[in-house]
N, C-alpha and C positions, 0 to 999 in steps of 0.2 A: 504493500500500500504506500502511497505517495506519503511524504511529512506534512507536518501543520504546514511549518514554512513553505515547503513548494506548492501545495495548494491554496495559500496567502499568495503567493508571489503571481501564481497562473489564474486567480480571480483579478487583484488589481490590474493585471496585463490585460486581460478580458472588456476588465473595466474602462482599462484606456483608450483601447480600439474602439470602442462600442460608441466613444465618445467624440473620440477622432471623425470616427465616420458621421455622427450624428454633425459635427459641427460643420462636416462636408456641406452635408444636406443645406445646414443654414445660411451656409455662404452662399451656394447657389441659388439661393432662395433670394438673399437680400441682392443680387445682380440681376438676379432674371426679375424681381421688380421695377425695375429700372426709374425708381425714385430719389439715386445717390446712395454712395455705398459709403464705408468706414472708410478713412482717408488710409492705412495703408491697403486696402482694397485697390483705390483709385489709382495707388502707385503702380500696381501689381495689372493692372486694366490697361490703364497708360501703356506699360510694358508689349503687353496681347496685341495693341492697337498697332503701334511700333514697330513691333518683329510680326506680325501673325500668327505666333503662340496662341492655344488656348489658357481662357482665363487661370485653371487648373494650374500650367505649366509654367505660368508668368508668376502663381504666387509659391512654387516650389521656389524656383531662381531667386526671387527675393527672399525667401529664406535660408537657401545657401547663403546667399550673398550677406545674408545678418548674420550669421552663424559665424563664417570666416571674421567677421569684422570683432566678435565674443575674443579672438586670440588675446590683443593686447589688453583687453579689461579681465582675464584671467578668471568668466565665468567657467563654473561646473557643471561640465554635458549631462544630462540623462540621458535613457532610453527615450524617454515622454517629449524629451528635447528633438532629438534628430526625429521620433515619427508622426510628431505635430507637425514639424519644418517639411517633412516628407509627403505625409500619408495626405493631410486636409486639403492640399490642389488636386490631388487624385482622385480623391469620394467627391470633390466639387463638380472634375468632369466627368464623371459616373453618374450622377445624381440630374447634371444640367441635361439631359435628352429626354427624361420621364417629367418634364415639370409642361405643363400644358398654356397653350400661348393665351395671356388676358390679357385685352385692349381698354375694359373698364376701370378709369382708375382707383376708385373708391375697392374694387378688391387685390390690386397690385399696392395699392395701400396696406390692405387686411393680408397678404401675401408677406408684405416688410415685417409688420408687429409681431408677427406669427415666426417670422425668420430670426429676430433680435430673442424671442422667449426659445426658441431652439438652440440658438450660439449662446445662451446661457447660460442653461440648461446643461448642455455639452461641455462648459466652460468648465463649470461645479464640477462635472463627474471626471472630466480628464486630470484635473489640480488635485480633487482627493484621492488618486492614486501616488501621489509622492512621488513618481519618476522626471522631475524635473518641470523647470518653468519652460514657455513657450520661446521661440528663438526672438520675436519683438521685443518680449516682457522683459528678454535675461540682457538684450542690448542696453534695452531703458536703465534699468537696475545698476548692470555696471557702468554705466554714463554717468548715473547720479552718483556712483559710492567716490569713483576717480577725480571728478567737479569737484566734491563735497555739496552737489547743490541739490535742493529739496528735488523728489521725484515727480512729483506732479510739474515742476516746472521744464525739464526734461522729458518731461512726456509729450507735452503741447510743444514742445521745439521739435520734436522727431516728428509727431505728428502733424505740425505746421507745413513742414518741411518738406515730408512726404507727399500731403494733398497739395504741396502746390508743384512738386516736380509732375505727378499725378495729371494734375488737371492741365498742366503744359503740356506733355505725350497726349492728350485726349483722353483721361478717364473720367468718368461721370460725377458731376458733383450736382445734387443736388438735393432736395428738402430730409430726402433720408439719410444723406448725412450728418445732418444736425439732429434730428429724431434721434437717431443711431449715437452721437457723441452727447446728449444729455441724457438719456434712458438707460444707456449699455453700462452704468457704472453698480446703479441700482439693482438692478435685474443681476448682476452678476454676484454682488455683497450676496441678495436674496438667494440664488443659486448654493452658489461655497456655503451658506449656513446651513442647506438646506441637506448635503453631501457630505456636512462634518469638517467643513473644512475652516480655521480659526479667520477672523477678518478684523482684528484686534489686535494690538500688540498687548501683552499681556504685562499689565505695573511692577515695574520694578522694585525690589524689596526692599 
């Protein structure tokens, strides 16, 4: 019979993919709305427009391309690490041929809302498996520890940064970008709490 441990370790792995793939789903959801997507989305779009990559293969590239860049801030790979950076363009263009063409907006609206509670959702379950931060999150991270500068201000400069190389290549900006950048922080605390995952620093003693 398998140990605790290996049977812990092959549920979280389970856990991960399940989530990976779920967040595929979301991504493709919030482009094939075509309301504006999350600014590095737009980056990763930009890209597609650019070479003629699919969507899928332009946001793998961009996460190579962040990963390599993890060298000199000396973050810590996971598995969760490389199959986030990997796996979520791939279930993205898996997912984009089964999604069905709407010309109404009011449900390419309910299409977006529905896509944001899915990349949540997916967010929560991939982070409480504990195999690493995603390759955006771990760039941000070691930006702000090497600066010394708060992380949310280093978030909005990467993110700045991005949607506007983004929206230069031709990626989509619009109202669901901002839907997306005021709702996705929320939705996401709600997630992690909801999967076990701390969203607190815990006082010091």
């Amino acid at each position: 019979m398998p140990s605790k441990s290996s049977q812990t370790f092959a549920y979280r792995f389970s856990k991960l993919n399940i989530g990976l793939f779920i967040y595929g789903l979301g991504i493709a959801m919030l482009v094939h709305a075509n309301i504006g997507i999350p600014p590095w989305d737009v980056f990763a779009q930009g890209i597609s427009v650019q070479t003629g990559w699919t969507f899928g293969w332009s946001t793998v590239a961009v996460s190579v391309i962040v990963l390599i860049c993890w060298l000199p801030l000396r973050q810590k790979y996971g598995i969760g690490t490389v199959l986030n950076g990997l796996l979520i363009g791939v279930w993205c263009d898996v997912w984009t041929p089964f999604l069905p063409t709407i010309d109404i907006y009011w449900m390419r609206l309910a299409e977006f809302i529905i896509a944001m509670l899915i990349v949540a959702m997916a967010t929560g379950m991939y982070i409480s498996t504990n195999f690493g931060k995603g390759p955006r999150d771990g760039i941000m991270v070691g930006t702000a520890e090497v600066l010394g500068w708060p992380f949310w201000i280093v978030r909005t400069m990467f993110e700045v940064t991005v949607l506007a190389i983004g929206i230069f290549m031709g990626g989509r900006f619009g109202e669901g970008t901002i839907i997306f950048a005021v709702c996705i922080g929320y939705l996401m605390q709600t997630s992690m709490r909801l999967f076990g995952v701390p969203t607190k620093k815990r006082p010091k003693k």
